[in-house]
Each structure stands twice: as structure tokens, then as C-alpha cells.
mmCIF file of the C-alpha atoms, coordinates in Angstrom:
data_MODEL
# 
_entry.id   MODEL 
# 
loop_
_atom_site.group_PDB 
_atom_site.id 
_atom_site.type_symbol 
_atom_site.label_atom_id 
_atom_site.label_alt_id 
_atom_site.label_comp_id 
_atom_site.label_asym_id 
_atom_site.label_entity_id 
_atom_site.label_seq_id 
_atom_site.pdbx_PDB_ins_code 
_atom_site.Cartn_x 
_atom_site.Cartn_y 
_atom_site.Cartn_z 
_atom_site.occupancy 
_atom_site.B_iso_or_equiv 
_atom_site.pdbx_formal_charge 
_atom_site.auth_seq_id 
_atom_site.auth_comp_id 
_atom_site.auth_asym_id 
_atom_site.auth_atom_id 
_atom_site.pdbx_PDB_model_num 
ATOM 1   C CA . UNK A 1 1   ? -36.605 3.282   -13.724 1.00 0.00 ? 1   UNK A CA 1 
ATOM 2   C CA . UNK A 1 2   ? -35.183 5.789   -11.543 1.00 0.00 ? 2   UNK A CA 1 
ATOM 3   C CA . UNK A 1 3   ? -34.321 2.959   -8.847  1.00 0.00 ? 3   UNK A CA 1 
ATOM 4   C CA . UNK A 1 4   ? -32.454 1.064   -11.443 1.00 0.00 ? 4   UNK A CA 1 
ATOM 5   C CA . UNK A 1 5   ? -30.474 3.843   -12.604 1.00 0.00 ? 5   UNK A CA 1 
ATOM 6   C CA . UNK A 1 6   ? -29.477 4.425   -8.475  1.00 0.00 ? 6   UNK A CA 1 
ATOM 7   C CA . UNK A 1 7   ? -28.374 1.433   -8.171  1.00 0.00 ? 7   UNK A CA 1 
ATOM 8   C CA . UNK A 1 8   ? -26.389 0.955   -11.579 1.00 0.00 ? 8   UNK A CA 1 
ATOM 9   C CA . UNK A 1 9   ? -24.635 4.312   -10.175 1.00 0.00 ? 9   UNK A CA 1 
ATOM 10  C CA . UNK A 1 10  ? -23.912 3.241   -6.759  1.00 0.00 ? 10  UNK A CA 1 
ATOM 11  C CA . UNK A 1 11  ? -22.109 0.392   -7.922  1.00 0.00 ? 11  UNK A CA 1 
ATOM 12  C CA . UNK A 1 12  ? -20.322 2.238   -10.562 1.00 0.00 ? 12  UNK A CA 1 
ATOM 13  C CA . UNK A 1 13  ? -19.015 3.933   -7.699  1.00 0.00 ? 13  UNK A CA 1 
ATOM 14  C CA . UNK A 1 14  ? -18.533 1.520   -5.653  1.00 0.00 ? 14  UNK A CA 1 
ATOM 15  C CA . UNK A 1 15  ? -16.289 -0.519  -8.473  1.00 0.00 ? 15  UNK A CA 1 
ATOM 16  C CA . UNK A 1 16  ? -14.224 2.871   -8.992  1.00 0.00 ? 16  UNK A CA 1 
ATOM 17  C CA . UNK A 1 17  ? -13.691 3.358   -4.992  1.00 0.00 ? 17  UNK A CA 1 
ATOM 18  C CA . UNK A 1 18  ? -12.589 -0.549  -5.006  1.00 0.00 ? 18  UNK A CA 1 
ATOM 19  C CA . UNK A 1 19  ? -10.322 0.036   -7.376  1.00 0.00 ? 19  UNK A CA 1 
ATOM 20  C CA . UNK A 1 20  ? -8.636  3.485   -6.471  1.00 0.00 ? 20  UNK A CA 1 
ATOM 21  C CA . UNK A 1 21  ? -8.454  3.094   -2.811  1.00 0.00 ? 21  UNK A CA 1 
ATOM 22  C CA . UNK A 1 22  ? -5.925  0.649   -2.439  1.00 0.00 ? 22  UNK A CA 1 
ATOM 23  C CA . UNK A 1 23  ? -3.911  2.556   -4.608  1.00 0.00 ? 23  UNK A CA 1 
ATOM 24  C CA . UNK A 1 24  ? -4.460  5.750   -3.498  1.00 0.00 ? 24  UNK A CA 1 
ATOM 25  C CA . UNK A 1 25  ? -3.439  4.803   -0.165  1.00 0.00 ? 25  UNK A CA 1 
ATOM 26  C CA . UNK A 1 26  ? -0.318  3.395   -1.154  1.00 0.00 ? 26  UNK A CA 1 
ATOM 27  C CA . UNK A 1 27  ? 1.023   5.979   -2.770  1.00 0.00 ? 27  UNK A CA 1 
ATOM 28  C CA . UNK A 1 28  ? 0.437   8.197   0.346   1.00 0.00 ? 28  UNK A CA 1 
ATOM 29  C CA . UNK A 1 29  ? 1.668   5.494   2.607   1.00 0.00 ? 29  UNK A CA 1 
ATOM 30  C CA . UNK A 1 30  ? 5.007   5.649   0.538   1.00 0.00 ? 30  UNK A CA 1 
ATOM 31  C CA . UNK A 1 31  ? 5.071   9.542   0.916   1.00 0.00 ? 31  UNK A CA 1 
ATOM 32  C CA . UNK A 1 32  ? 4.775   9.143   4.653   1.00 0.00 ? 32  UNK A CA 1 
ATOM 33  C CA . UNK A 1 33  ? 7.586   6.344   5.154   1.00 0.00 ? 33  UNK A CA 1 
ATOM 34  C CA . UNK A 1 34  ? 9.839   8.912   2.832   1.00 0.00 ? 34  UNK A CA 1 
ATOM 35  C CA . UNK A 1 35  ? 9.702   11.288  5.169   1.00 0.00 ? 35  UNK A CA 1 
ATOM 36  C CA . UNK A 1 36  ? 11.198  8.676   7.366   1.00 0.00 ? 36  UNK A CA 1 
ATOM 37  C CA . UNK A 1 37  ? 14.268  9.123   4.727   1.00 0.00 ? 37  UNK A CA 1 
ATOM 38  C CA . UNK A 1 38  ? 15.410  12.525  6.094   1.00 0.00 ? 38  UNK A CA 1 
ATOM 39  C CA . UNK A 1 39  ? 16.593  12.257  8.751   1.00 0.00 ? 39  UNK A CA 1 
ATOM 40  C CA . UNK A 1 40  ? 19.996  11.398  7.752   1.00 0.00 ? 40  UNK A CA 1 
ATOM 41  C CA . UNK A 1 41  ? 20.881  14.965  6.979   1.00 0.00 ? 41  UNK A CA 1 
ATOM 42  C CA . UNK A 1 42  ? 22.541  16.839  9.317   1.00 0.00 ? 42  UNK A CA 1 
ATOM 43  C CA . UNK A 1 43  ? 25.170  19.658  9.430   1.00 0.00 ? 43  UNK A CA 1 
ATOM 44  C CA . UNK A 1 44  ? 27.874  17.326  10.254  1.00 0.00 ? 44  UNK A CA 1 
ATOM 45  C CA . UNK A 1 45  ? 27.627  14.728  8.229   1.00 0.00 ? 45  UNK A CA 1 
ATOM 46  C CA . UNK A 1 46  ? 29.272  15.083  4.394   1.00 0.00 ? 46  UNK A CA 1 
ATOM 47  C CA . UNK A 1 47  ? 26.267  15.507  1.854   1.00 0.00 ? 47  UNK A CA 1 
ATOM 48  C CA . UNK A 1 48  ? 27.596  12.861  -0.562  1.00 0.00 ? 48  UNK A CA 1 
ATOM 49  C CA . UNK A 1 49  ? 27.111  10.277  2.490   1.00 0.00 ? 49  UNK A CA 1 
ATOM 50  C CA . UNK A 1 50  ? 24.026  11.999  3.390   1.00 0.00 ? 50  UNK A CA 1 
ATOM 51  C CA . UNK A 1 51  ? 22.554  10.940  -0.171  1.00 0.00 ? 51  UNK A CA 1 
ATOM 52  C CA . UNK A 1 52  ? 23.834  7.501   0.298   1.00 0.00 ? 52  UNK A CA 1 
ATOM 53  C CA . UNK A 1 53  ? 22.410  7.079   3.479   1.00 0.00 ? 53  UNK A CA 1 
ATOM 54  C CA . UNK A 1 54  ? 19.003  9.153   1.910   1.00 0.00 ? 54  UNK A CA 1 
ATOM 55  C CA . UNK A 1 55  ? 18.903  6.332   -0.876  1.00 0.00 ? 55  UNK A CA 1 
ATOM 56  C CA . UNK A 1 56  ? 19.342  3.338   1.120   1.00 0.00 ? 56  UNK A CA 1 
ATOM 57  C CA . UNK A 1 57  ? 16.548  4.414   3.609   1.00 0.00 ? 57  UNK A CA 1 
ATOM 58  C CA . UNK A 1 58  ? 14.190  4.390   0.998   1.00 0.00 ? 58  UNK A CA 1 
ATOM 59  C CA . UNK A 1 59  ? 14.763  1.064   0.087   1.00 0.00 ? 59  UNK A CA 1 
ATOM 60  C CA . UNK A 1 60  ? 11.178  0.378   1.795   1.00 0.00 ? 60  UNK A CA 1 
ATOM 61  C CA . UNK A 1 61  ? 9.511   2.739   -0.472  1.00 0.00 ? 61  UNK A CA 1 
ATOM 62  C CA . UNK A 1 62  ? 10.788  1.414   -3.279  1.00 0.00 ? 62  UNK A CA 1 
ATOM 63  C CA . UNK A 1 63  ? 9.519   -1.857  -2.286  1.00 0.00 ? 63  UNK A CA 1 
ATOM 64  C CA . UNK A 1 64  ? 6.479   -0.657  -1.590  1.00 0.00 ? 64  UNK A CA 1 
ATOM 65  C CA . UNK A 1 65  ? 6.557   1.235   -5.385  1.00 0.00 ? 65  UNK A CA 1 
ATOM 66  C CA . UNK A 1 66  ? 7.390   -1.768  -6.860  1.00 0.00 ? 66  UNK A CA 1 
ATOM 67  C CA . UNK A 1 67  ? 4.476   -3.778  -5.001  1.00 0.00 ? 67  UNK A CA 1 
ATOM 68  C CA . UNK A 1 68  ? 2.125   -1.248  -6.416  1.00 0.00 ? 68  UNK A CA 1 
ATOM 69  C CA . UNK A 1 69  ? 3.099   -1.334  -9.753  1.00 0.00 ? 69  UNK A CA 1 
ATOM 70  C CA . UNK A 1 70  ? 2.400   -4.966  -9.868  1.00 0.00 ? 70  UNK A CA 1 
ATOM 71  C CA . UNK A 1 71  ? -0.768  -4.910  -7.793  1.00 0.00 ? 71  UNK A CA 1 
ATOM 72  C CA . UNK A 1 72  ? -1.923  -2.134  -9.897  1.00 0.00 ? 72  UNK A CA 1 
ATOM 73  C CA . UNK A 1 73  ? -2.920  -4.944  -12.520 1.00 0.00 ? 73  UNK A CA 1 
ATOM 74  C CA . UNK A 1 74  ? -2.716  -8.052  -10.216 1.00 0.00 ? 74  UNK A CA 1 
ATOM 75  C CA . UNK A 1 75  ? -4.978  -7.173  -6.970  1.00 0.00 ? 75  UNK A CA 1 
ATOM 76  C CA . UNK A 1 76  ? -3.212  -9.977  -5.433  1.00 0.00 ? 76  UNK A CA 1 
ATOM 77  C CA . UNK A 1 77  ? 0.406   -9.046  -5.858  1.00 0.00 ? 77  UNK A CA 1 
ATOM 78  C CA . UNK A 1 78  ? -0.558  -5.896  -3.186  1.00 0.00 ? 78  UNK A CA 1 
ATOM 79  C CA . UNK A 1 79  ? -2.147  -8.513  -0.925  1.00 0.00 ? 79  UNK A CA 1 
ATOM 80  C CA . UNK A 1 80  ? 0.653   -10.665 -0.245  1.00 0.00 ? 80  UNK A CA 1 
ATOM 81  C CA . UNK A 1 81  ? 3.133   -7.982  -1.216  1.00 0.00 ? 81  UNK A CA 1 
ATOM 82  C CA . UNK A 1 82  ? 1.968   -6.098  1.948   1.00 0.00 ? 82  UNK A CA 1 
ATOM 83  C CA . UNK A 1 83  ? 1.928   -8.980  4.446   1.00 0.00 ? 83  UNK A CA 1 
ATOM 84  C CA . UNK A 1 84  ? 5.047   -9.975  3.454   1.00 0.00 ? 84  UNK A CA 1 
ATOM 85  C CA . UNK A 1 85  ? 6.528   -6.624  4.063   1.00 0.00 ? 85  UNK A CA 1 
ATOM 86  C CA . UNK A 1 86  ? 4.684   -6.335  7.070   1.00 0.00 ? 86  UNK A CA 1 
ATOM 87  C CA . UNK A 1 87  ? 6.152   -9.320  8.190   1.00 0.00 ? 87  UNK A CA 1 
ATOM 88  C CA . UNK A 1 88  ? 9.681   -8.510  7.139   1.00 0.00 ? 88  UNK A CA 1 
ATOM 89  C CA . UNK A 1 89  ? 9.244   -5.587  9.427   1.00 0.00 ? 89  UNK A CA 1 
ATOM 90  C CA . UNK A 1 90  ? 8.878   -7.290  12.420  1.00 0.00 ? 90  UNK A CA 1 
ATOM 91  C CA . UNK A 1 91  ? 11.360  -9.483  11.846  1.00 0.00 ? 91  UNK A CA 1 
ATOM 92  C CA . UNK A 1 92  ? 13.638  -6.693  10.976  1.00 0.00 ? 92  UNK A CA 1 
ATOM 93  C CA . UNK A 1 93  ? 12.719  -4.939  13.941  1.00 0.00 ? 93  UNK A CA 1 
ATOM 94  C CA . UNK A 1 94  ? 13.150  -8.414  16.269  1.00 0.00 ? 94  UNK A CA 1 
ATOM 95  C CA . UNK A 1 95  ? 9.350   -7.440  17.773  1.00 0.00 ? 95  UNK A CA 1 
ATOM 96  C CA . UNK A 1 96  ? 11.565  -4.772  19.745  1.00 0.00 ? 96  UNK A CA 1 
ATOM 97  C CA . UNK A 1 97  ? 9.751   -1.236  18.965  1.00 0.00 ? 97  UNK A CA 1 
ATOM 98  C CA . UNK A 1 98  ? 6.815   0.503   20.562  1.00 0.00 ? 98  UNK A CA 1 
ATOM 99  C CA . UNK A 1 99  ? 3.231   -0.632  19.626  1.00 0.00 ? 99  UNK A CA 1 
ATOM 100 C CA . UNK A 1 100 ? 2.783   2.707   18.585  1.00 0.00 ? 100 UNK A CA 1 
ATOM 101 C CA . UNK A 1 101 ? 5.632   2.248   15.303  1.00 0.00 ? 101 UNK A CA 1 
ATOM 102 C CA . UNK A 1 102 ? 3.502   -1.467  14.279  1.00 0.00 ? 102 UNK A CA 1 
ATOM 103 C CA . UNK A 1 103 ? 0.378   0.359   14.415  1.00 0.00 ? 103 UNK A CA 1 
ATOM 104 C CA . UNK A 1 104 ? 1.940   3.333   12.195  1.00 0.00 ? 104 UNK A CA 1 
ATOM 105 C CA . UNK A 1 105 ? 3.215   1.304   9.958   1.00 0.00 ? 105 UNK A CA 1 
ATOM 106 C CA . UNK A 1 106 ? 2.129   -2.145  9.763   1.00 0.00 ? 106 UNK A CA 1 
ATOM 107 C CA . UNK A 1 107 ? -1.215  -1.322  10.450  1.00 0.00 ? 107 UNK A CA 1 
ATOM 108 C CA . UNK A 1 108 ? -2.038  0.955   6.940   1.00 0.00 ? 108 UNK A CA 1 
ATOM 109 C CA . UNK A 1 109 ? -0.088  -1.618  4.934   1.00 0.00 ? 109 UNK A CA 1 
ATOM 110 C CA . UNK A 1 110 ? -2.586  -4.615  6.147   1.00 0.00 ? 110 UNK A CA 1 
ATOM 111 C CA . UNK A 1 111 ? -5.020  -2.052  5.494   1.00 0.00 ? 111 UNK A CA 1 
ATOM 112 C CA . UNK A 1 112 ? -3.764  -1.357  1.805   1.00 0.00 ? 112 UNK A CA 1 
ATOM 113 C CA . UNK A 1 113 ? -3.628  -5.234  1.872   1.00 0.00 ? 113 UNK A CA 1 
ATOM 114 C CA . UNK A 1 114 ? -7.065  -5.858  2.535   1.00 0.00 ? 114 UNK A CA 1 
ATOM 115 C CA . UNK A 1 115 ? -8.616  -3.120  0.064   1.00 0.00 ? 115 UNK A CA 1 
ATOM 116 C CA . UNK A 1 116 ? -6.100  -4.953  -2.600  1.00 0.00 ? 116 UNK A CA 1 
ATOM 117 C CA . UNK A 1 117 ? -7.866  -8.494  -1.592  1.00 0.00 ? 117 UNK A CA 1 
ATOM 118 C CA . UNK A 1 118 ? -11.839 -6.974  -1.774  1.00 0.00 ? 118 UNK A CA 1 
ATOM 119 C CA . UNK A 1 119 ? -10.907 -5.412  -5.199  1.00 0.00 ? 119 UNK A CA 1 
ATOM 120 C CA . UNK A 1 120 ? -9.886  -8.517  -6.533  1.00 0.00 ? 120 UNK A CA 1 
ATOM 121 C CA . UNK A 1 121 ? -12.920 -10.095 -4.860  1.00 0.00 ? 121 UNK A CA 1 
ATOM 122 C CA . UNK A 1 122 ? -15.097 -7.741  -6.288  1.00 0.00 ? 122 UNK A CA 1 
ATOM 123 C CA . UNK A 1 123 ? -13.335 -8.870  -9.931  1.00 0.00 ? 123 UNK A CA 1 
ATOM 124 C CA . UNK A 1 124 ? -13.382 -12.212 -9.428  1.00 0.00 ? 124 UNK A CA 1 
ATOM 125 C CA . UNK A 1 125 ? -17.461 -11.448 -8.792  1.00 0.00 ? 125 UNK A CA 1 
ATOM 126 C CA . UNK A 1 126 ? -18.225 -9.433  -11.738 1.00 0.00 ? 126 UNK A CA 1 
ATOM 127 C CA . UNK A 1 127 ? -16.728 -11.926 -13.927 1.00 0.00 ? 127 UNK A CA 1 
ATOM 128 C CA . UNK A 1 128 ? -18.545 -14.683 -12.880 1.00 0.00 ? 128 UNK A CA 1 
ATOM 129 C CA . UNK A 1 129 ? -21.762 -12.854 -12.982 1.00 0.00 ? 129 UNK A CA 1 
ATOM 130 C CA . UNK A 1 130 ? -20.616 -11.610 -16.480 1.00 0.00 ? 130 UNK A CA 1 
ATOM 131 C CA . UNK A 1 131 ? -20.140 -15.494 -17.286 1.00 0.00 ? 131 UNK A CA 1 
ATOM 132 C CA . UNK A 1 132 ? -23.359 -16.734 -16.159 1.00 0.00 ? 132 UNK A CA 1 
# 
């Protein structure tokens, strides 16, 4: 009985780590493109244009909020929500930037991307195993 309850556990676990990962991740990924934000402050530049400049740097955050707060119900949202972003980068960009910025920042958001796409798998499993 012991076994059972093991296993029962592990997948308990594993269901919660499905589901929190993805998330997790893209709240910290939004923190860490913020920080991006900053760097329009300087001494000589007026602080009301500093904020306006602040605000429309975080436009990808906000994207990437809003792409969470709709994956956070539908898994799927976050999946293509994050390709297409990580597209729209390198389009932005014109393919022109150092390997090193894709891999910073396309690279977690396929990553976010993918744990969005095996939580919805592991949904779309449970409910048929729940159905049959």
C-alpha cells in the first residue's frame, strides 16, 4: 500500500510542478526584461520624458503579463503567446543582434512555451483517463 501511496504523491507533485512552472517562470522572465526598462533614466534627460520613455519600454512586459493572464487558465494561450512574441522579436530586431541577446531572451520564452504546452498535455491526459 505504501507503493501506491508513492506514486499517488509523486504525481500529485508532478501535476502541481506542471502547473506552477510555466508560470512561475514567467513572472520572473517579466522581472528580468523590466530591468531592461531603466535604462532610460539619466541625469540629463527631463524625468517626465524619462517616465514616458520607462512606460513605453515595458510594453514587452506587459505583453508578456497579459499572455500570462490568459495562459494562466488556457495552457495554450502561453504556448503560442510566446512563439509569437518570440517571433516578433526577431523580426523587430531584423535578425541583427548578438546570439547571446536570442538566447537571453528568446530562449526562456520558448522555454515558458514549452512547460505551457506539457501542462496542457498533461490536462488533456488526465481528462481522458478521468473519461474512460
Amino acid at each position: 500500500m505504501t507503493g501506491l501511496t508513492e506514486v499517488l504523491a509523486m504525481k500529485q507533485v508532478r501535476k502541481k510542478l506542471l502547473f506552477w512552472a510555466p508560470r512561475i517562470l514567467c513572472i520572473l522572465f517579466a522581472l528580468f526584461v523590466s530591468v531592461f526598462a531603466f535604462d532610460v533614466f539619466s541625469p540629463d534627460v527631463p524625468f517626465g520624458r524619462a517616465i514616458t520613455g520607462f512606460l513605453v519600454h515595458l510594453i514587452p512586459v506587459y505583453l508578456l503579463i497579459g499572455i500570462l493572464i490568459l495562459a494562466w487558465r488556457w495552457e495554450w494561450i502561453g504556448v503560442v503567446g510566446t512563439i509569437i512574441l518570440s517571433a516578433l522579436y526577431i523580426f523587430m530586431t531584423k535578425a541583427s543582434e548578438h546570439w547571446l541577446a536570442y538566447l537571453s531572451l528568446i530562449g526562456p520564452m520558448l522555454l515558458i512555451g514549452l512547460l505551457f504546452l506539457f501542462a496542457r498535455i498533461a490536462k488533456v491526459n488526465s481528462r481522458l483517463r478521468k473519461d474512460s
